[in-house]
mmCIF file of the N, C-alpha and C atoms, coordinates in Angstrom:
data_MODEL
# 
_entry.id   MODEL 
# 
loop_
_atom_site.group_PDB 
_atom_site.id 
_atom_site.type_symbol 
_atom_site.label_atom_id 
_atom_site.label_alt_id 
_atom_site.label_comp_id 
_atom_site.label_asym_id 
_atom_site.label_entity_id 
_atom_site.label_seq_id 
_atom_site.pdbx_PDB_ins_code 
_atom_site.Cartn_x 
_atom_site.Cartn_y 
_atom_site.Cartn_z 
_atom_site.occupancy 
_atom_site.B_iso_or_equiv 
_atom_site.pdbx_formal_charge 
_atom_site.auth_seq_id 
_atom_site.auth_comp_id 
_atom_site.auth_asym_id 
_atom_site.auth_atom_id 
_atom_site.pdbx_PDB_model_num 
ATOM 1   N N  . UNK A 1 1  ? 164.845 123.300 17.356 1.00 0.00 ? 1  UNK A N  1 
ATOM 2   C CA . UNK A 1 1  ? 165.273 121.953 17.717 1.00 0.00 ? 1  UNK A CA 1 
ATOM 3   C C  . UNK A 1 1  ? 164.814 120.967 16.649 1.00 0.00 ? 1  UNK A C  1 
ATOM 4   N N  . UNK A 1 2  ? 166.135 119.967 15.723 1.00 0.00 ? 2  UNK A N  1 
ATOM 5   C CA . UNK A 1 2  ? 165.215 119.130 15.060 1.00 0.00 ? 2  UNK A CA 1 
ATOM 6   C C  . UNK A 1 2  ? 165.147 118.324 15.664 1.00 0.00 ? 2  UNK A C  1 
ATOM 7   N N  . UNK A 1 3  ? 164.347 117.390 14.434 1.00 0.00 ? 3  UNK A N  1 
ATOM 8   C CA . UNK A 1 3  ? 163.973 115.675 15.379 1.00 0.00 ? 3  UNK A CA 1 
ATOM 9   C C  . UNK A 1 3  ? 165.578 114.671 15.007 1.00 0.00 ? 3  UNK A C  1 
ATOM 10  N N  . UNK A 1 4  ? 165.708 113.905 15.638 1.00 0.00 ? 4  UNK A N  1 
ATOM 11  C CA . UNK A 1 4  ? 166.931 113.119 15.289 1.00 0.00 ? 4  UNK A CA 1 
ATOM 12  C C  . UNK A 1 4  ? 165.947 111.789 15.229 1.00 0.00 ? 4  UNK A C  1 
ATOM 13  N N  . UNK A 1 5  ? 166.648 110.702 14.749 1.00 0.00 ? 5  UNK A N  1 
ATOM 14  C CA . UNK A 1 5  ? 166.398 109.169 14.585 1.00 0.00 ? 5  UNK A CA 1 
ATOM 15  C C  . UNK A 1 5  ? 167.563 108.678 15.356 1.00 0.00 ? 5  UNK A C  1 
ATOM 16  N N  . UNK A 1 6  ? 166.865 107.652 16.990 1.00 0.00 ? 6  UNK A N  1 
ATOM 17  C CA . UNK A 1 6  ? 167.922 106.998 17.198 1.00 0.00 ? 6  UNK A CA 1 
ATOM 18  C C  . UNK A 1 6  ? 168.397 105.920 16.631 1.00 0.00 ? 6  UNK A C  1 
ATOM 19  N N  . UNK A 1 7  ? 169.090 104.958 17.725 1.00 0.00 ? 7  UNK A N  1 
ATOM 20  C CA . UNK A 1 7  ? 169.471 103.621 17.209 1.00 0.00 ? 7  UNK A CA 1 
ATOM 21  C C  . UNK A 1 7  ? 168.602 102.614 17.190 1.00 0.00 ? 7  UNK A C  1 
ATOM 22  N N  . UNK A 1 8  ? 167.336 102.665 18.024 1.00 0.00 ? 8  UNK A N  1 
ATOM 23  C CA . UNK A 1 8  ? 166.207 101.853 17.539 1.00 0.00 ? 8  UNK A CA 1 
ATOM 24  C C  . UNK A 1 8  ? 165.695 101.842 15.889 1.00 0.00 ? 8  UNK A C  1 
ATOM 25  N N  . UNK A 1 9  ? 166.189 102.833 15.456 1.00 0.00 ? 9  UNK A N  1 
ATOM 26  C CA . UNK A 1 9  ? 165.635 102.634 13.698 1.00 0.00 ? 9  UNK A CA 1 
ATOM 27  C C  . UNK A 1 9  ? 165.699 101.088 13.303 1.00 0.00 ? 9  UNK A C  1 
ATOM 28  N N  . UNK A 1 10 ? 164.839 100.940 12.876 1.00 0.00 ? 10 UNK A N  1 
ATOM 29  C CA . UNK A 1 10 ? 164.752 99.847  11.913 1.00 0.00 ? 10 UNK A CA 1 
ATOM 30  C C  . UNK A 1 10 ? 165.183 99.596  10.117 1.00 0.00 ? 10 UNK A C  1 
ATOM 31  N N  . UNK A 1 11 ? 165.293 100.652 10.245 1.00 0.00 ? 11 UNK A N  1 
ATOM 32  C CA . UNK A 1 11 ? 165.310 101.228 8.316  1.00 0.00 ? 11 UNK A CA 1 
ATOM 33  C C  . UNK A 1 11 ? 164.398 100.809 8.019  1.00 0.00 ? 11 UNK A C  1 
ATOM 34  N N  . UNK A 1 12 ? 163.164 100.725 8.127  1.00 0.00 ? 12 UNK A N  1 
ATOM 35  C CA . UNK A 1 12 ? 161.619 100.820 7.140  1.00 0.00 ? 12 UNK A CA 1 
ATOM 36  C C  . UNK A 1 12 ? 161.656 101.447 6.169  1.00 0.00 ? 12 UNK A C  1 
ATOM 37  N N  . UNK A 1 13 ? 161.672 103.150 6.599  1.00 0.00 ? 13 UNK A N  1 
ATOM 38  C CA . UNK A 1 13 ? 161.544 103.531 5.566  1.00 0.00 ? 13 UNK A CA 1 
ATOM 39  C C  . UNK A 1 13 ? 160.360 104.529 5.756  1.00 0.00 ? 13 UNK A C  1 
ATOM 40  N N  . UNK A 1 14 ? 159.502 103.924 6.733  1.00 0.00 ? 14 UNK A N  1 
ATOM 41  C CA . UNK A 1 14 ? 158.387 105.041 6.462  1.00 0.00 ? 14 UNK A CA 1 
ATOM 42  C C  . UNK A 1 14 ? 158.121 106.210 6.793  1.00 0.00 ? 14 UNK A C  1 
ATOM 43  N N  . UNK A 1 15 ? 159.134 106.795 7.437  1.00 0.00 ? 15 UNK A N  1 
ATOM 44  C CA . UNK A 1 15 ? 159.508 108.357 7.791  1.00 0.00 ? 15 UNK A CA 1 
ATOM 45  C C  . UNK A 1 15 ? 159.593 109.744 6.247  1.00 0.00 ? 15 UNK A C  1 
ATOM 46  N N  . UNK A 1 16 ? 160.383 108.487 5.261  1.00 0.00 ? 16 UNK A N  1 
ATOM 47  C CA . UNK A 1 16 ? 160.977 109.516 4.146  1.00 0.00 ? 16 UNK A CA 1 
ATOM 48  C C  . UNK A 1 16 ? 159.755 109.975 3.389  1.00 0.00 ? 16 UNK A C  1 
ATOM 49  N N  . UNK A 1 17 ? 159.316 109.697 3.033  1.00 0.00 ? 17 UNK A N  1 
ATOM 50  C CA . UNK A 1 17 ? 157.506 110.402 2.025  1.00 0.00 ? 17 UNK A CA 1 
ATOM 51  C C  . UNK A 1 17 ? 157.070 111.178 2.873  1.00 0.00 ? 17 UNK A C  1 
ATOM 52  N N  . UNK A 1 18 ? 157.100 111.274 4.463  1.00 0.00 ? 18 UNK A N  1 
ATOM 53  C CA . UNK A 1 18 ? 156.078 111.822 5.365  1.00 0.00 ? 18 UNK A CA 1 
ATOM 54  C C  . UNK A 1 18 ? 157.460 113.591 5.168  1.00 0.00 ? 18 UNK A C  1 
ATOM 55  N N  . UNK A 1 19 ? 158.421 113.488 5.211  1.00 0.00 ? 19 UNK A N  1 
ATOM 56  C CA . UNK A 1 19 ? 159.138 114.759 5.655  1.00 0.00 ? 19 UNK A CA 1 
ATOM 57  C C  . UNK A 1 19 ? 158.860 115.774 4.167  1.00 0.00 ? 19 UNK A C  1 
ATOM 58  N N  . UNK A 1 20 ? 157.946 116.650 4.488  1.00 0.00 ? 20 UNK A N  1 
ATOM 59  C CA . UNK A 1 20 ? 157.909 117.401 3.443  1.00 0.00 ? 20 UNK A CA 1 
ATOM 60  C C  . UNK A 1 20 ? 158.829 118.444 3.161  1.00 0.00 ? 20 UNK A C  1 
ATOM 61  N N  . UNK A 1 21 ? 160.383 118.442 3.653  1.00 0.00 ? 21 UNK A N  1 
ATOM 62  C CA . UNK A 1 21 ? 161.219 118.719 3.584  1.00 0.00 ? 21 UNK A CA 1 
ATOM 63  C C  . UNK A 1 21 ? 162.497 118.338 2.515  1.00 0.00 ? 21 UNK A C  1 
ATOM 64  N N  . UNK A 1 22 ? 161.714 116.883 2.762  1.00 0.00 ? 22 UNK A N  1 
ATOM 65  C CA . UNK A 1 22 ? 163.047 115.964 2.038  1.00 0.00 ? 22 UNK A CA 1 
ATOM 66  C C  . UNK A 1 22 ? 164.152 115.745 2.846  1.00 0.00 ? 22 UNK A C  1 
ATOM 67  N N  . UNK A 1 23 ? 164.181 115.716 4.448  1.00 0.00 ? 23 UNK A N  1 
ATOM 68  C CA . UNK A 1 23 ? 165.867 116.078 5.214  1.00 0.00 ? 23 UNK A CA 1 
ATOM 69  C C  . UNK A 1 23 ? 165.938 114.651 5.716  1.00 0.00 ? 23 UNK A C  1 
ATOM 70  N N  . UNK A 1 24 ? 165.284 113.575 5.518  1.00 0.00 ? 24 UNK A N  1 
ATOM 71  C CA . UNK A 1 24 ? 165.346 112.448 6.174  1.00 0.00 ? 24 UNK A CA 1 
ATOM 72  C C  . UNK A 1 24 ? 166.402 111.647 4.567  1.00 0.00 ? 24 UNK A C  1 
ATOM 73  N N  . UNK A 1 25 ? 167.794 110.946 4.851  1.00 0.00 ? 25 UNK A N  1 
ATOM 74  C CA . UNK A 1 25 ? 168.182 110.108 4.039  1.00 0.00 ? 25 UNK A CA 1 
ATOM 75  C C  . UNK A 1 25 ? 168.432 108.721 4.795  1.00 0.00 ? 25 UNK A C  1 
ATOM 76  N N  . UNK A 1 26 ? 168.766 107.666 4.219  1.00 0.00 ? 26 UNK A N  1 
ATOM 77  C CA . UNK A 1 26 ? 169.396 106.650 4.401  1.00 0.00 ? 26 UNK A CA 1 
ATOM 78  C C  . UNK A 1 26 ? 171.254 106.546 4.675  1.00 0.00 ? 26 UNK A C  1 
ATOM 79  N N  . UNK A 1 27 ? 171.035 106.409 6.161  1.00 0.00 ? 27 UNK A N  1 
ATOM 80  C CA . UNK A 1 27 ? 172.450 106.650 6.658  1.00 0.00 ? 27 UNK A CA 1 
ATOM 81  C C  . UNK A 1 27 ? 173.112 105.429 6.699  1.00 0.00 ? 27 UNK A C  1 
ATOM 82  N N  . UNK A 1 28 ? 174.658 105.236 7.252  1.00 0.00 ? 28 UNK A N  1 
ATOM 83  C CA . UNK A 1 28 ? 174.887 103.918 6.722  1.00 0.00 ? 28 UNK A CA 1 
ATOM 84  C C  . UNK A 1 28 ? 174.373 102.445 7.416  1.00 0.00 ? 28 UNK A C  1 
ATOM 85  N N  . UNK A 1 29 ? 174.085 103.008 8.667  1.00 0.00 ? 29 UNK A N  1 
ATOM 86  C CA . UNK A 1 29 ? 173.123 101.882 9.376  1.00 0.00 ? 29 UNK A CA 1 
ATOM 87  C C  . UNK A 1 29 ? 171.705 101.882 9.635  1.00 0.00 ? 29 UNK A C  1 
ATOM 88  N N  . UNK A 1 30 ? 171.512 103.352 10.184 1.00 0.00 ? 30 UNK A N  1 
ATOM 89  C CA . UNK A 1 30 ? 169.588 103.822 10.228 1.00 0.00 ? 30 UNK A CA 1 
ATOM 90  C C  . UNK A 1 30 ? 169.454 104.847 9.360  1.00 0.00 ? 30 UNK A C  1 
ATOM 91  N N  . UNK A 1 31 ? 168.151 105.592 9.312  1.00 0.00 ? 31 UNK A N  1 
ATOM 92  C CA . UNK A 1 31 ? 168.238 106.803 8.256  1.00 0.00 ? 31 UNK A CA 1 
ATOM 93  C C  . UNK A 1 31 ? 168.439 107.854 9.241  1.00 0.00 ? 31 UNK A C  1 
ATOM 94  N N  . UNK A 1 32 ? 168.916 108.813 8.673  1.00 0.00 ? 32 UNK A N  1 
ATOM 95  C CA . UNK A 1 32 ? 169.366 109.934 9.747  1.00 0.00 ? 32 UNK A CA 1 
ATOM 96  C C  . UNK A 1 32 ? 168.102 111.956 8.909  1.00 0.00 ? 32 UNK A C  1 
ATOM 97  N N  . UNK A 1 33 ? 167.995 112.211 9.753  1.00 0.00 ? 33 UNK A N  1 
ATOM 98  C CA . UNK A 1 33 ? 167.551 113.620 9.375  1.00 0.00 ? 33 UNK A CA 1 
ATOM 99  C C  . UNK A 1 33 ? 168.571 114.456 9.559  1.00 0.00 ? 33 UNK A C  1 
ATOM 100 N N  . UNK A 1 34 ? 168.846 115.598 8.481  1.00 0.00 ? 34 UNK A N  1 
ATOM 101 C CA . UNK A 1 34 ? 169.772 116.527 8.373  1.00 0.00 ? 34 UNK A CA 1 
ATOM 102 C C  . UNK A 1 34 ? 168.845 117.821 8.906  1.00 0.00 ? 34 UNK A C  1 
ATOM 103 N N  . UNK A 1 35 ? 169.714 118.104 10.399 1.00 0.00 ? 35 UNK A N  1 
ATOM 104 C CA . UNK A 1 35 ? 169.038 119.127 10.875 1.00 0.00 ? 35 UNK A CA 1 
ATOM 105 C C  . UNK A 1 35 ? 169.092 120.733 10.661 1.00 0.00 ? 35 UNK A C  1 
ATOM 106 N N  . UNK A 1 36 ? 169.866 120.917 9.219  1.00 0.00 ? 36 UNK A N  1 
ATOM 107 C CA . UNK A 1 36 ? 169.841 122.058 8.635  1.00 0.00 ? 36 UNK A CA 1 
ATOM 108 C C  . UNK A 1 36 ? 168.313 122.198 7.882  1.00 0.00 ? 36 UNK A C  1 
ATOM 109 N N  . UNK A 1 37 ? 168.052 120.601 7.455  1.00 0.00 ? 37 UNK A N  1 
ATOM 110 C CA . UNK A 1 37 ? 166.366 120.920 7.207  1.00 0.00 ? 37 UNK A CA 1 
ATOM 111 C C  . UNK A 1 37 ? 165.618 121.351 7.175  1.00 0.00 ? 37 UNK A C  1 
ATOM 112 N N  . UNK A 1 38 ? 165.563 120.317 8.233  1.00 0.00 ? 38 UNK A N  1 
ATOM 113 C CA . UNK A 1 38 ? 164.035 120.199 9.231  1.00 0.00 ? 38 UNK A CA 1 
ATOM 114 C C  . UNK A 1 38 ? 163.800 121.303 9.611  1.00 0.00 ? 38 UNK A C  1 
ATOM 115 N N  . UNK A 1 39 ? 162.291 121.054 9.870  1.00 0.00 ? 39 UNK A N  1 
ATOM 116 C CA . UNK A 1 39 ? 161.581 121.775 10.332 1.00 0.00 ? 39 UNK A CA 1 
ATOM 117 C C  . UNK A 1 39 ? 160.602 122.163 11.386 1.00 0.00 ? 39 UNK A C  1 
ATOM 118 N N  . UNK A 1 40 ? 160.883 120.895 12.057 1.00 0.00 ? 40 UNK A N  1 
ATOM 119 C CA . UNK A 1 40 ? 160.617 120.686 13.409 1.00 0.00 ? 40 UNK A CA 1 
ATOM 120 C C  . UNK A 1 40 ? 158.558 120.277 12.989 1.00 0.00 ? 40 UNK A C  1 
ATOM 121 N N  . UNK A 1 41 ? 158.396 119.935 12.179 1.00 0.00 ? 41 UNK A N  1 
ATOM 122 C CA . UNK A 1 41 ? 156.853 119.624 11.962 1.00 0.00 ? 41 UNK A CA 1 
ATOM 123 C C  . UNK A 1 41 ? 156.590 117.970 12.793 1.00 0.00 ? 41 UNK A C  1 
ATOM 124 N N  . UNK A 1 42 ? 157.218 117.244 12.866 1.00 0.00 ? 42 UNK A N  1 
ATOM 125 C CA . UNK A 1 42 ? 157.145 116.147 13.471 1.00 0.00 ? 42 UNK A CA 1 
ATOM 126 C C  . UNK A 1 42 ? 156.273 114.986 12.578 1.00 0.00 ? 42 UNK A C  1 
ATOM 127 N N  . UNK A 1 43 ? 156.387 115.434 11.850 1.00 0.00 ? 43 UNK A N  1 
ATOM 128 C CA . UNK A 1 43 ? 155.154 114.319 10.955 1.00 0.00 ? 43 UNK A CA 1 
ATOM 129 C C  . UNK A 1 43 ? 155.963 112.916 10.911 1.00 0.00 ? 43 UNK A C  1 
ATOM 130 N N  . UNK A 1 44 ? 157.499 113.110 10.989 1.00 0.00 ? 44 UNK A N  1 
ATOM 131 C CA . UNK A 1 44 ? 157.802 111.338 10.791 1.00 0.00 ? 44 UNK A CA 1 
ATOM 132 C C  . UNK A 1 44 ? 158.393 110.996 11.977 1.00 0.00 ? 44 UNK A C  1 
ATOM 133 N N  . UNK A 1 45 ? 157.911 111.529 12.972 1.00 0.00 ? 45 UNK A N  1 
ATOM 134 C CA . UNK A 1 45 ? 157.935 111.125 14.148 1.00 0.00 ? 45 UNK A CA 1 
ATOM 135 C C  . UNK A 1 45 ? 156.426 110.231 14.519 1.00 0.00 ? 45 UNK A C  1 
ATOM 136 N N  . UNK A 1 46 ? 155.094 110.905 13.889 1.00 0.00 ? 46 UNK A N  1 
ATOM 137 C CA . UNK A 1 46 ? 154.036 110.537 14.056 1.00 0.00 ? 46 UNK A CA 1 
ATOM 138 C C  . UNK A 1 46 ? 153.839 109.247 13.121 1.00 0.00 ? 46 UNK A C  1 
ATOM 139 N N  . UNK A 1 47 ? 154.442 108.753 12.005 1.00 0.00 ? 47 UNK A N  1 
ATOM 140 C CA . UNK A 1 47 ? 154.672 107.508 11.812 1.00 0.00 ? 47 UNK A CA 1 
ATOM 141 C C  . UNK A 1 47 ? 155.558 106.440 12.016 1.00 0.00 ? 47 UNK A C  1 
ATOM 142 N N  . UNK A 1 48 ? 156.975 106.725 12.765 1.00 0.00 ? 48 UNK A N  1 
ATOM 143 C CA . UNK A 1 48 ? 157.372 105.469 13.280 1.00 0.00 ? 48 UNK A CA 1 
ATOM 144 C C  . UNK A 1 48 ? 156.792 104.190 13.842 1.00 0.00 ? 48 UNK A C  1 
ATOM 145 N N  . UNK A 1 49 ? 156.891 103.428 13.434 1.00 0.00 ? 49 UNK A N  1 
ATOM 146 C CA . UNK A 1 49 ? 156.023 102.327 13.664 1.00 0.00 ? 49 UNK A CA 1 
ATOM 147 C C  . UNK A 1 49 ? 156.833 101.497 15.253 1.00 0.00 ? 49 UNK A C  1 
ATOM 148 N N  . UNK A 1 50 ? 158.412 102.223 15.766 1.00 0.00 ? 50 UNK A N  1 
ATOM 149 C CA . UNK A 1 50 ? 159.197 101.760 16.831 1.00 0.00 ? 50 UNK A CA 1 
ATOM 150 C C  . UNK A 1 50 ? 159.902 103.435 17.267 1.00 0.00 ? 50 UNK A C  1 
ATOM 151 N N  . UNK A 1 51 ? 158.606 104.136 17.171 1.00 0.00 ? 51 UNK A N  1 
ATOM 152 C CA . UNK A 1 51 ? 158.763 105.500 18.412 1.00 0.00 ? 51 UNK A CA 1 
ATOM 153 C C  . UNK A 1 51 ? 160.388 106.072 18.116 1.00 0.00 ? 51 UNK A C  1 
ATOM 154 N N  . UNK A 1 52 ? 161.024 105.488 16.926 1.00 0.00 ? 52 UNK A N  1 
ATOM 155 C CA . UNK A 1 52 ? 162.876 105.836 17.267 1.00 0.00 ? 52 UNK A CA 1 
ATOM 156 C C  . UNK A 1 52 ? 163.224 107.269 16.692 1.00 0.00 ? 52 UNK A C  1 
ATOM 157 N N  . UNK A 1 53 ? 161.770 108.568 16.844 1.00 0.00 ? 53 UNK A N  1 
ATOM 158 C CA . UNK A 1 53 ? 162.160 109.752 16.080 1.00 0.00 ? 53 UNK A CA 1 
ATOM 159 C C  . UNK A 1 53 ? 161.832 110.520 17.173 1.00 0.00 ? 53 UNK A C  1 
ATOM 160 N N  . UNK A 1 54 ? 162.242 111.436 17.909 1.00 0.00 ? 54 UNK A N  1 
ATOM 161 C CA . UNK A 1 54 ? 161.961 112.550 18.755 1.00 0.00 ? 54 UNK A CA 1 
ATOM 162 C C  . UNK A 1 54 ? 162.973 113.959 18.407 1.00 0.00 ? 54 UNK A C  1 
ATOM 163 N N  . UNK A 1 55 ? 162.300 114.865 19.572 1.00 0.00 ? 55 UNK A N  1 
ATOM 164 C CA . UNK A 1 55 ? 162.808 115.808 19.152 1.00 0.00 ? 55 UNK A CA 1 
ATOM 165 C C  . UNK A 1 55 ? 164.361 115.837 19.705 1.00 0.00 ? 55 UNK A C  1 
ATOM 166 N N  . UNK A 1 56 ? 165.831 116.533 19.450 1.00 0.00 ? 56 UNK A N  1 
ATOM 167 C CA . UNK A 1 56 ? 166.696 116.687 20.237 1.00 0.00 ? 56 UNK A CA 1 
ATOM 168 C C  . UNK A 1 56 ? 166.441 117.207 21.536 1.00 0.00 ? 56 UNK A C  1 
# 
């Protein structure tokens, strides 16, 4: 199961450095994670600063 980003995103930003994957980009309104990725580690879930990353 990956993590998705809802529509609460803010676009901060501070999710993308944390995915040591690299699967988090800038989508055309929030950033989105590509769940061929991920890896289900949750690390940029543990920095949202507005909770908008969980798992599917």
């Amino acid at each position: 199961m990956a993590y998705k980003i809802s529509s609460d995103c803010i676009s901060c930003g501070t999710c993308v450095p944390e995915c040591p994957v690299e699967a988090i980009s800038q989508g055309a309104d929030i950033y989105e994670i590509d769940a061929e990725k991920c890896i289900d580690c949750g690390a940029c879930a543990e920095v949202c600063p507005v909770s908008a990353i969980a798992q599917e």
